[in-house]
ROKOL-656134 format. One record per residue (C-alpha): residue number from 1; x, y, z. Coordinates in steps of 0.05 Angstrom, whole numbers, always signed. Layout:
NUM,X,Y,Z
...
This chain:
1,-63,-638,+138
2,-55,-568,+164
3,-116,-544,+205
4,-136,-468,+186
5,-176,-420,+232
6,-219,-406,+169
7,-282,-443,+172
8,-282,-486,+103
9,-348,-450,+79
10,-321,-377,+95
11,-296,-333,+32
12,-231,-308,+29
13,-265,-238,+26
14,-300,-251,+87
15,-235,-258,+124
16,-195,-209,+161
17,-141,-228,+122
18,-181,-227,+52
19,-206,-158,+76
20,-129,-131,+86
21,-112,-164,+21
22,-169,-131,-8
23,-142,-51,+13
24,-70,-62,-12
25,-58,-112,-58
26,-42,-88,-127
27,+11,-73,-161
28,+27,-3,-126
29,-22,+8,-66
30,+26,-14,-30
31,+86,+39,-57
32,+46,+87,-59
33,+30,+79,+19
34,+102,+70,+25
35,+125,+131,-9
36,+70,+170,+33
37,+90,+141,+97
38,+160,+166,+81
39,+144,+243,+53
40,+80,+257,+96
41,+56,+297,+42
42,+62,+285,-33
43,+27,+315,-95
44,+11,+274,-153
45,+75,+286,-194
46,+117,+272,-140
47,+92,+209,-126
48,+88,+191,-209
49,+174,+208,-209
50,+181,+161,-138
51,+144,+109,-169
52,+170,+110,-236
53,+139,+53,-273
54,+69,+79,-265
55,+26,+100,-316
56,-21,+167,-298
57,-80,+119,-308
58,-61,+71,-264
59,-31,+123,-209
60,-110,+156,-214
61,-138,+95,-208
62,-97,+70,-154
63,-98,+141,-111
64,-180,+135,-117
65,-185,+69,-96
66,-141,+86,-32
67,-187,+149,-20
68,-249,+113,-16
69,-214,+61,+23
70,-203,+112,+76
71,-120,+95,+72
72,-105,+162,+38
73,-134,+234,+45
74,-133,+266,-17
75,-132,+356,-8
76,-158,+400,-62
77,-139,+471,-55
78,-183,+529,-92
79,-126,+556,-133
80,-102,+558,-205
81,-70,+523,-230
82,-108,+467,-183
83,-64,+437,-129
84,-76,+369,-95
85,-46,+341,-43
86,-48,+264,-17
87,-25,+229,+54
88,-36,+181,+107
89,-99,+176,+139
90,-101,+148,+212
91,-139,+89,+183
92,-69,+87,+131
93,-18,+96,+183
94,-43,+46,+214
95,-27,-4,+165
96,+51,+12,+165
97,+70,-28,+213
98,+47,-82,+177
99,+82,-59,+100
100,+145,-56,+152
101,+141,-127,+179
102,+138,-153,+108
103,+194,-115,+90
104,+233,-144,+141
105,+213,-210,+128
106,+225,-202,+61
107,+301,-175,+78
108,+303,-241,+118
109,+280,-295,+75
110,+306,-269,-3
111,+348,-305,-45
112,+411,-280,-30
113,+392,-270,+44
114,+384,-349,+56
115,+445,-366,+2
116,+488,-326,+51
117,+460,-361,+116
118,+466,-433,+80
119,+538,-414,+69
């Protein structure tokens, strides 16, 4: 049996790694960091026609949950028609180091990546 540094009568949640899960797992936390971490700067449209797939809902939902998270700073500016803004926080940038390490190991260890090494 594999021993675990998690104490069998800890919650997930009460984990370090429960508490990361907790701040970006969803369906498009995660893109949407990505897409920030890329553009520095995005407005709510522009990040709807990166993503694609989203639905405004969702995106709204999503960008709020990342606000009050402290991963995103969301500007308002005092003009019509309104104009927000949305990008990294320090607390954010932080974390994408991390998104980049799973990307690599995902690039490592796909499908097609270990076909071609098995070859």
């Amino acid at each position: 049996m594999h021993e675990t540094n998690i104490p069998s009568n800890v919650k997930l949640k009460e984990t370090g790694f429960g508490y990361t899960l907790s701040l970006i797992g969803g369906k498009y936390k995660m893109i949407i960091m990505y897409w920030l971490s890329e553009n520095k700067v995005m407005r709510f449209n522009e990040l709807k026609r990166c993503i694609g797939t989203i639905s405004f809902k969702t995106q709204s939902i999503m960008l709020k949950e990342l606000e009050a998270d402290g991963l995103i700073i969301r500007k308002e500016f005092p003009q019509i028609p309104p104009k927000v803004e949305y990008s990294l926080s320090e607390r954010g940038l932080s974390l994408i180091p991390l998104l980049n390490m799973m990307c690599e190991w995902g690039e490592k260890n796909s499908l097609p990546a270990l076909e071609a090494v098995q070859r």
